[in-house]
C-alpha positions in Angstrom: -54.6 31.7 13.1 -51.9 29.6 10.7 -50.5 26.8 12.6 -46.9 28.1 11.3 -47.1 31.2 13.7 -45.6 30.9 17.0 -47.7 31.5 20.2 -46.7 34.8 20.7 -46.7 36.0 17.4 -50.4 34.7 16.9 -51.6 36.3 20.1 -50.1 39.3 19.0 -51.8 39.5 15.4 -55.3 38.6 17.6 -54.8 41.8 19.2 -53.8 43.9 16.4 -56.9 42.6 14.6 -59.7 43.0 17.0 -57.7 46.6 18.0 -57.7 47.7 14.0 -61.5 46.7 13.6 -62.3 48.5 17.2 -60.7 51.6 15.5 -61.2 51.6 12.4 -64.0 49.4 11.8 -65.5 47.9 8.2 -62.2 49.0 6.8 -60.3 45.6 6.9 -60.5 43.1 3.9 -57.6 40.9 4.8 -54.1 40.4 6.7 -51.4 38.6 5.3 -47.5 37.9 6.5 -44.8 37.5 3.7 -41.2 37.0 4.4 -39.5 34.8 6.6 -42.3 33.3 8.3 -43.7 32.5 4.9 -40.2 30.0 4.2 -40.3 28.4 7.6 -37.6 30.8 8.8 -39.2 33.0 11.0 -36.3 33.8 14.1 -37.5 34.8 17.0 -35.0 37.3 18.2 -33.8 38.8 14.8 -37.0 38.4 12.0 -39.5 41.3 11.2 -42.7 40.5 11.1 -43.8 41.1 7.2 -47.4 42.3 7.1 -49.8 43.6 4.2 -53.1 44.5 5.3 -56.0 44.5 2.8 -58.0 48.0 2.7 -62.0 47.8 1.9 -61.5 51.4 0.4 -57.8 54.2 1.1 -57.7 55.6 3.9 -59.0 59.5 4.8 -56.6 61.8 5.9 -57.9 61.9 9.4 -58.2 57.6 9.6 -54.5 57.6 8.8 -53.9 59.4 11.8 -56.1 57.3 13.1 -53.7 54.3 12.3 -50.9 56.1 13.4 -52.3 56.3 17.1 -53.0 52.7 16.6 -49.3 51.6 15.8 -48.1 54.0 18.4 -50.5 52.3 21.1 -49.2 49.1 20.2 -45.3 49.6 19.7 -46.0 50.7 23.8 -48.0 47.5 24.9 -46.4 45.2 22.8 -42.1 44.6 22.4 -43.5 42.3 18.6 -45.0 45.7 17.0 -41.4 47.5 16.8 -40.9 44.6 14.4 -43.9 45.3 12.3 -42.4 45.7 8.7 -45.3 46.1 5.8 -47.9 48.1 4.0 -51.5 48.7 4.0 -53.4 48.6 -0.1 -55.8 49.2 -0.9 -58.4 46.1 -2.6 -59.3 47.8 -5.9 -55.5 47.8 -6.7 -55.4 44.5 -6.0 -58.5 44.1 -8.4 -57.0 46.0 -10.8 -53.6 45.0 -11.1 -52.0 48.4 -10.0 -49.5 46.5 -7.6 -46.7 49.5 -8.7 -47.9 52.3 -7.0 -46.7 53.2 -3.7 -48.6 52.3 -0.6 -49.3 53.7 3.3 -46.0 51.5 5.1 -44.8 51.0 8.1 -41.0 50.2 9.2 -40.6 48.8 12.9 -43.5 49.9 14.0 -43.2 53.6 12.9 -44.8 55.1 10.1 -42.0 55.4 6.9 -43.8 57.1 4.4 -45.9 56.2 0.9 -43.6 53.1 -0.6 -44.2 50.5 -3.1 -43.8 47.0 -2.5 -41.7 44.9 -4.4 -42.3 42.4 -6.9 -40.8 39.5 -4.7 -43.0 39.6 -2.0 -46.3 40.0 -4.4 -44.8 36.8 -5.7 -44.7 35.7 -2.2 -48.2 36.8 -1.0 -50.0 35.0 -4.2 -47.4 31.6 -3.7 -47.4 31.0 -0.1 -49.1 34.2 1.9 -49.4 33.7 5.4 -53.3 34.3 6.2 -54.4 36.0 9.0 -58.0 37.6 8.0 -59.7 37.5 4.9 -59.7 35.4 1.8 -57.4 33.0 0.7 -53.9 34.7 -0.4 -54.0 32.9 -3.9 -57.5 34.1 -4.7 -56.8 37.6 -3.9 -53.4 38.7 -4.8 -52.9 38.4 -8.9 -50.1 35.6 -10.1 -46.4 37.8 -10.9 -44.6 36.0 -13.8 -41.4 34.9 -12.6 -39.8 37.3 -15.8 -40.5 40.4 -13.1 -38.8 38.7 -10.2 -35.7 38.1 -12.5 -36.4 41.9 -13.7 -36.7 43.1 -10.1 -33.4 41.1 -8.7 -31.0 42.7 -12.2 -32.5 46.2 -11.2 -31.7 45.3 -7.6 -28.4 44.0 -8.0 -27.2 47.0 -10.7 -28.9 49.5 -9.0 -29.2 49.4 -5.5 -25.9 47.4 -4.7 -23.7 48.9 -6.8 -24.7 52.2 -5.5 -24.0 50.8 -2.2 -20.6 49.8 -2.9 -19.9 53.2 -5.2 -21.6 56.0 -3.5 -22.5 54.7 0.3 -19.5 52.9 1.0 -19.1 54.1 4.4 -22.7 52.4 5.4 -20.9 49.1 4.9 -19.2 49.6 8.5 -22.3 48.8 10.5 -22.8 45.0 11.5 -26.4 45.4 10.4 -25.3 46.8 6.9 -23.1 44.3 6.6 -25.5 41.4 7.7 -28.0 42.7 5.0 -25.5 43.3 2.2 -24.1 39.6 2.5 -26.9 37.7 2.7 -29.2 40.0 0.9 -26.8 39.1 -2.6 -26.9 35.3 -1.2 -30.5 35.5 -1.5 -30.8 37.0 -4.9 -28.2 34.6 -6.4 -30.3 31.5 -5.1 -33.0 33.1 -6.5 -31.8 33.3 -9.6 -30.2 30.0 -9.6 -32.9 27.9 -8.5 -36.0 30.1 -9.5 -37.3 29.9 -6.1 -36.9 32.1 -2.9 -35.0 31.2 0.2 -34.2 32.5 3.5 -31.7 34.6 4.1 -30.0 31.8 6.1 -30.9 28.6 3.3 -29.0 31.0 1.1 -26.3 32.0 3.0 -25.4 28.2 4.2 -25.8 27.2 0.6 -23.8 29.8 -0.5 -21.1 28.7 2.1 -20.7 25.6 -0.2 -21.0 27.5 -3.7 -18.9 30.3 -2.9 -15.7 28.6 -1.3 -13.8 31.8 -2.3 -15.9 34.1 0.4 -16.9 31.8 2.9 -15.2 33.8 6.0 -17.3 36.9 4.6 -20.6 34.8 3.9 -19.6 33.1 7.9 -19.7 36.7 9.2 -23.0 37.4 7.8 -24.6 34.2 9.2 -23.1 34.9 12.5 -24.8 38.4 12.6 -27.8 37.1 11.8 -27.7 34.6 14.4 -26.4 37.1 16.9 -23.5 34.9 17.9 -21.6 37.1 20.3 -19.7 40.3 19.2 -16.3 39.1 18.1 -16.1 39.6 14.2 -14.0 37.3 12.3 -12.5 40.0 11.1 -9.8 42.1 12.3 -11.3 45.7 12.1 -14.4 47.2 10.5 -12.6 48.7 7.5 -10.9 45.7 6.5 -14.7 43.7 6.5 -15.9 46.8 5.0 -13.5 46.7 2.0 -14.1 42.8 2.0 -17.8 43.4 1.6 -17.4 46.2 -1.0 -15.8 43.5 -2.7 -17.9 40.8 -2.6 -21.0 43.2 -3.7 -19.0 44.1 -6.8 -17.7 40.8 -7.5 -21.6 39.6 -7.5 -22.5 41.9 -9.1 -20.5 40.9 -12.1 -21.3 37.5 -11.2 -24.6 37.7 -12.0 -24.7 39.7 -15.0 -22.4 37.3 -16.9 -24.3 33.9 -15.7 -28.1 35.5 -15.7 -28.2 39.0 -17.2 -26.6 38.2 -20.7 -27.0 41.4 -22.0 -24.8 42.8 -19.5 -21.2 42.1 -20.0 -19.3 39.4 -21.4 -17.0 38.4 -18.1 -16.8 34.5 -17.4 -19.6 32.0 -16.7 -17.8 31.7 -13.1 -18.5 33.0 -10.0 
């Protein structure tokens, strides 16, 4: 297993190997984590682990329920599969570029439906895949130019978030909305800065210092993610709400003026 895997976490991924090949055997090409424990930012109480296995050939419909048992036998043995966040392709998409389509996922353990993955974390599997089984990650995923990451994080921002902050306003009370709304935009804006990805905490303390304007917002974010006790800087969830309604919009705008030119016209200032 990679050094960069904690004890647990490789022990785990041991067990969920040799239990996949037991079950479904000659069906695995390769394993791979993404995410935080591909930036050195794995957190042991908070993190999902990011998988994407490697397929010889799709799955039957009786092998997928199959898999299902599998996940269910291991969310019951093992407290680290409820934080199993990925997808299973596939290898001729991988061999023939069709990394669009929507693919077999699983969310916390549980099966979430047919999803496609997005064009950040291919990025992230070909630049600095985790491997668990199977070739190297930069042999076998294709390269992404980094135009469709900057494609991905305008459609992102202009459609997801400001959907968020239009039409689903009311999610925005939840800490874990709110945790993922501030530090989500954090992210994307040091993407697009630096042209390289971060963890959600590198961006959030870096955008502590860039963002002076919304550090007591960008403070409460960190603070969830940390899971520093349970008293908000703020005085009630509809007044952080509002605040985080705000900074999503105010983003939002940010971003278009400084990095999607064709956008709007507002200021070169976030």
């Amino acid at each position: 297993m990679d050094a960069r895997l904690p004890e647990d976490v490789a022990q785990f991924f041991a067990a969920y190997l040799q239990r996949f090949q037991e079950v479904l055997p000659d069906r695995l090409h390769g394993c791979y984590l993404y995410g935080s424990m591909t930036l050195g930012a794995f957190n042991q109480a908070v993190s999902d682990l990011d998988f994407l296995t490697v397929l010889t050939s799709p799955l039957a419909p009786e092998e997928l329920q199959t898999l299902e048992r599998l996940h269910q036998s291991l969310n019951r043995r093992y407290p680290l599969a409820r934080r199993l966040e990925g997808e299973y392709v596939p290898l001729t998409d991988l061999q023939q570029g069709e990394l669009a389509k929507g693919y077999v996922r699983y969310h916390h353990g549980k099966y979430s439906g047919i999803n496609p993955l997005m064009t950040l974390y291919w990025y992230q599997l070909h630049t600095a895949g985790v491997r668990l089984a199977g070739p190297a990650p930069e042999t076998l995923f294709p390269p992404i130019p980094w135009e469709a990451v900057h494609q991905e994080m305008e459609h992102n921002v202009n459609g997801y978030w400001l959907h968020v902050a239009q039409k689903r306003y009311a999610s925005l009370l939840s800490d874990t909305m709110v945790e993922f709304a501030i530090l989500t935009l954090c992210r994307i804006l040091f993407t697009l800065e630096h042209r390289q990805i971060a963890s959600k905490e590198a961006a959030g303390q870096w955008a502590l210092e860039m963002l002076p304007d919304w550090r007591q917002l960008i403070q409460e974010g960190l603070r969830l993610r940390a899971g520093q006790g349970k008293r908000s800087l703020y005085p009630t969830r509809w007044y952080r709400r509002r605040a985080v309604r705000d900074f999503i919009l105010t983003m939002a705008q940010a971003c278009n003026a400084r990095y999607f030119t064709d956008r709007c016209e507002s200021p070169d200032r976030i």
